[in-house]
C-alpha positions in Angstrom: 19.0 -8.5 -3.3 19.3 -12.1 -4.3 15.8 -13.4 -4.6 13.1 -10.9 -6.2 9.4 -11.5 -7.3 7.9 -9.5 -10.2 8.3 -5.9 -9.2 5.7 -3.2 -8.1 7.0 0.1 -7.3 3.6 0.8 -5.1 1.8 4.3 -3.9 -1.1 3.1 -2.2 -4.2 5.1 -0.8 -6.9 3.9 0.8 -6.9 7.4 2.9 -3.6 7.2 1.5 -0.8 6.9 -0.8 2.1 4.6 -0.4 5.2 3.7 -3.6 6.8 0.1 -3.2 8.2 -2.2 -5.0 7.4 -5.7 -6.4 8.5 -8.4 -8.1 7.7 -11.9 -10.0 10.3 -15.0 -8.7 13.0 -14.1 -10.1 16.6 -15.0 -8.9 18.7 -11.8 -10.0 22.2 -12.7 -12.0 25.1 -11.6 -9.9 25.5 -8.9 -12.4 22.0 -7.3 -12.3 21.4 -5.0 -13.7 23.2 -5.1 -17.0 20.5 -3.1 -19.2 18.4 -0.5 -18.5 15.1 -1.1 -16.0 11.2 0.1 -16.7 9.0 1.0 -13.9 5.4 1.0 -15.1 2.8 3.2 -13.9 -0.4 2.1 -13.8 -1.8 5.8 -14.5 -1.4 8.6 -17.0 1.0 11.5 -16.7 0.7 13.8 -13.8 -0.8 12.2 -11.2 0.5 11.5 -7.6 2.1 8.0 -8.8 3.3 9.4 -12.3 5.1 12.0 -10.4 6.6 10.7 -7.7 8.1 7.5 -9.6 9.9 10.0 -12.0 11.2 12.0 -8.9 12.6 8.6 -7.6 14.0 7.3 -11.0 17.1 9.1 -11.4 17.8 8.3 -7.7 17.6 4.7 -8.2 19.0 4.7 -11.7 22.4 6.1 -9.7 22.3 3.9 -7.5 22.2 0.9 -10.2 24.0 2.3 -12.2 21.7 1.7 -15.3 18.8 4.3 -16.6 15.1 3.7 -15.5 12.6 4.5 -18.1 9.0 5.7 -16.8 6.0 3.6 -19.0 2.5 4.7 -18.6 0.0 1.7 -18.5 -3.6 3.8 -17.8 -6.8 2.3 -17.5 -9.2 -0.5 -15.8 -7.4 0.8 -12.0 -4.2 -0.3 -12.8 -5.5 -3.4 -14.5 -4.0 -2.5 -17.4 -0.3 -1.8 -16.0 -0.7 -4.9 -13.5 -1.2 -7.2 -16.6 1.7 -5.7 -18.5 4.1 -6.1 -15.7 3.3 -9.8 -15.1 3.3 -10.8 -18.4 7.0 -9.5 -18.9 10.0 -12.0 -18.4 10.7 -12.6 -14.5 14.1 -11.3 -14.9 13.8 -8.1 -12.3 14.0 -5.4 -15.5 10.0 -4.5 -14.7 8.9 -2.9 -11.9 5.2 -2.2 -11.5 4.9 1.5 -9.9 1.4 2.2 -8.6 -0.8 3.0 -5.8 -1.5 0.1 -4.1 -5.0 0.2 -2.1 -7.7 0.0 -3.2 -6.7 -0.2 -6.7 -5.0 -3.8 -7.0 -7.2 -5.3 -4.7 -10.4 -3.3 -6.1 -9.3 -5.0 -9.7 -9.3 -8.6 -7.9 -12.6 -7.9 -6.0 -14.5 -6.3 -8.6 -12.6 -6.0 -11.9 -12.6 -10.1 -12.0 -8.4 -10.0 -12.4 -6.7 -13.1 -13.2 -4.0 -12.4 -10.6 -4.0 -12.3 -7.0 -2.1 -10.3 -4.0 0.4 -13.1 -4.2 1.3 -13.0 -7.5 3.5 -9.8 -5.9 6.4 -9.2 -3.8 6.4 -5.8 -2.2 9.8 -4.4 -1.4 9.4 -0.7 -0.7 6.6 1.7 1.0 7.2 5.3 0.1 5.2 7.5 1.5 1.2 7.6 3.0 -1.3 10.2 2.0 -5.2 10.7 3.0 -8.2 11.5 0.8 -9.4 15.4 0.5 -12.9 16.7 -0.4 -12.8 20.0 -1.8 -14.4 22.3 -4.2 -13.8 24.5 -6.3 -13.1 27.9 -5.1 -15.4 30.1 -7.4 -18.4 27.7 -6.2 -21.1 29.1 -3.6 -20.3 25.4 -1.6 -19.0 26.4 1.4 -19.0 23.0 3.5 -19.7 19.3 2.7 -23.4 19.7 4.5 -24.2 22.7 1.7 -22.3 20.2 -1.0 -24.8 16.9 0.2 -27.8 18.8 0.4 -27.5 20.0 -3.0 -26.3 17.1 -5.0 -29.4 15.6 -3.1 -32.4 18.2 -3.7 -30.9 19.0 -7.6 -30.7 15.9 -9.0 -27.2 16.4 -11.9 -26.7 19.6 -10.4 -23.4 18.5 -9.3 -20.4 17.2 -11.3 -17.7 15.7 -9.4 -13.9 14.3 -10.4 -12.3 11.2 -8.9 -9.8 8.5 -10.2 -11.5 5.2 -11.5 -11.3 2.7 -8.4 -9.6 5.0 -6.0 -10.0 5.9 -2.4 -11.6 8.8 -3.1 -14.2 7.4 -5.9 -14.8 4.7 -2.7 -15.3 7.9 -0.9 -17.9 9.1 -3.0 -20.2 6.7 -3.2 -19.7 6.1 0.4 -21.0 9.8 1.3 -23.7 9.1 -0.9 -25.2 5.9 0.4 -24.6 6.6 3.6 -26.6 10.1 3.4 -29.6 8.4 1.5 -28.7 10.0 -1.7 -29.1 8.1 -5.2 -25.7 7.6 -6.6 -27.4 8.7 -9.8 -27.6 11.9 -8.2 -24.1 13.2 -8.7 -23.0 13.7 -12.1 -19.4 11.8 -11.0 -16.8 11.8 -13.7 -13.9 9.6 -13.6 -10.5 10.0 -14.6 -7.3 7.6 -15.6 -4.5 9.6 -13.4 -4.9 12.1 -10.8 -3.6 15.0 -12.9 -5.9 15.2 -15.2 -8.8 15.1 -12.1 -7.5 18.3 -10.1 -7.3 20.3 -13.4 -11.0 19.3 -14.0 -11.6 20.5 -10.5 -8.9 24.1 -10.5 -10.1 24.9 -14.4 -13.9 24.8 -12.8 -14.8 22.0 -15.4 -16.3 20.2 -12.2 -17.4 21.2 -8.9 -15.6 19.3 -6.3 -13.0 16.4 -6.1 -11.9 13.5 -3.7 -8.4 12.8 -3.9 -5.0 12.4 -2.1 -4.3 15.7 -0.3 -0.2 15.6 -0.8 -0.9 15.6 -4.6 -3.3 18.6 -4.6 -1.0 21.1 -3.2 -0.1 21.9 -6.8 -4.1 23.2 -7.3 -4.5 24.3 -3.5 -4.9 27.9 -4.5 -7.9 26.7 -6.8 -9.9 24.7 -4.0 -11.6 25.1 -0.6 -11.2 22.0 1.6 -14.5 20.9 2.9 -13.3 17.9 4.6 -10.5 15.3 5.1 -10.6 11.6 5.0 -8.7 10.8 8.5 -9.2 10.8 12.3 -8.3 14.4 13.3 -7.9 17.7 11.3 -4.4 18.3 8.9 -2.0 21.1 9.8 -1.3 21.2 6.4 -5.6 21.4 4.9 -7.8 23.9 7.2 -11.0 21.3 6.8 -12.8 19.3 9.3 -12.5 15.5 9.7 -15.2 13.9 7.4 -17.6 12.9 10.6 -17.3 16.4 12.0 -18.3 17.7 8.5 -21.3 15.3 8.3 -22.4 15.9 11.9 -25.0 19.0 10.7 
């Protein structure tokens, strides 16, 4: 590791999650690291990307042979955290630890970002995840046909959680438009980490969620998959694929 650019330590989910790494140019001293290192998380504590950076700090801080100190950076999808990071010295000590799609190309698309892509390196994919649609147990919505039909015929009716500019708040307003149903329909409420969505969702404060599925098995015993986000059913989530759910 001679040559690194401004770090992100990346989860990314687009129907999925994924933790890497990246970096501003920065040419490491031959002693690096010398001080401790901070990987930043671009949501609050909790969440899928929260959790597994902390899981993976004291494996790395061994292996360097320095502590790694978590930061939380919430808000604007990561904008917040993405800022931060780049705006610290080049000097490898900052490592940006986030889920990567859609959220930092959502904040260059639509949140009008003053970086780009490039601005990144991106040393390290951890892991990949898919989006899951479920609800509540203790509600009377059975499948994602029953869930549609009323968020479309009682306008407010239904209040759903999803992450500010993630897959799953992609998801929702996809289901939406593409069933003809007004967006101002669902009573949607978004959150800054994933955590604090699937206890909206278990505690019954909303009816359904859209999130990663590897994250939820914490809540599982709350929910009742409707769908998931993929090509072909999980062994892990008894739920249809979301075009077999929508076929009725």
């Amino acid at each position: 590791m001679n040559t690194l650019n401004k770090a992100i330590l990346k989860l990314s989910a687009v129907t999925g999650l994924t933790l890497s790494i990246l970096f501003p140019n920065t040419v490491l001293a031959d002693n690096y690291p010398k001080k401790p290192v901070n990987f930043v998380v671009g949501f609050g504590v909790g969440g899928s990307a929260d959790r597994m950076t902390r899981a993976m700090s004291s494996f790395v801080a061994e292996e360097l042979g320095q502590p790694v100190k978590v930061i939380n950076k919430k808000g604007a999808g990561t904008q917040i955290a993405a800022n931060y990071v780049l705006n610290r010295p080049d000097d490898g000590y900052t490592i940006f630890a986030s889920t990567f799609a859609p959220y930092l190309p959502n904040t260059i698309l639509k949140g009008n970002a003053s970086y780009t892509i490039n601005d990144f390196s991106y040393m390290n994919f951890q892991w990949f995840d898919f989006e899951l649609i479920a609800v509540n147990k203790d509600t009377p919505y059975q499948d994602l046909s029953s869930l549609l039909t009323a968020i479309k015929e009682n306008p407010k009716s239904v209040k759903a959680a999803v992450v500010q500019g993630s897959g799953g708040h992609l998801m929702a307003k996809l289901l939406l438009e593409k069933n003809g149903i007004p967006q101002e329909n669902l009573n949607l409420v978004t959150f800054n980490s994933g955590g604090k969505a699937r206890s909206a969702v278990a505690g019954g404060q909303v009816d359904f969620i859209v999130i990663s599925a590897q994250g939820s098995e914490g809540v599982r015993e709350f929910l009742r998959p409707v769908a998931v986000v993929r090509d072909k059913p999980s062994e892990r989530w008894d739920a249809p694929t979301v075009n077999e759910a929508l076929n009725p």
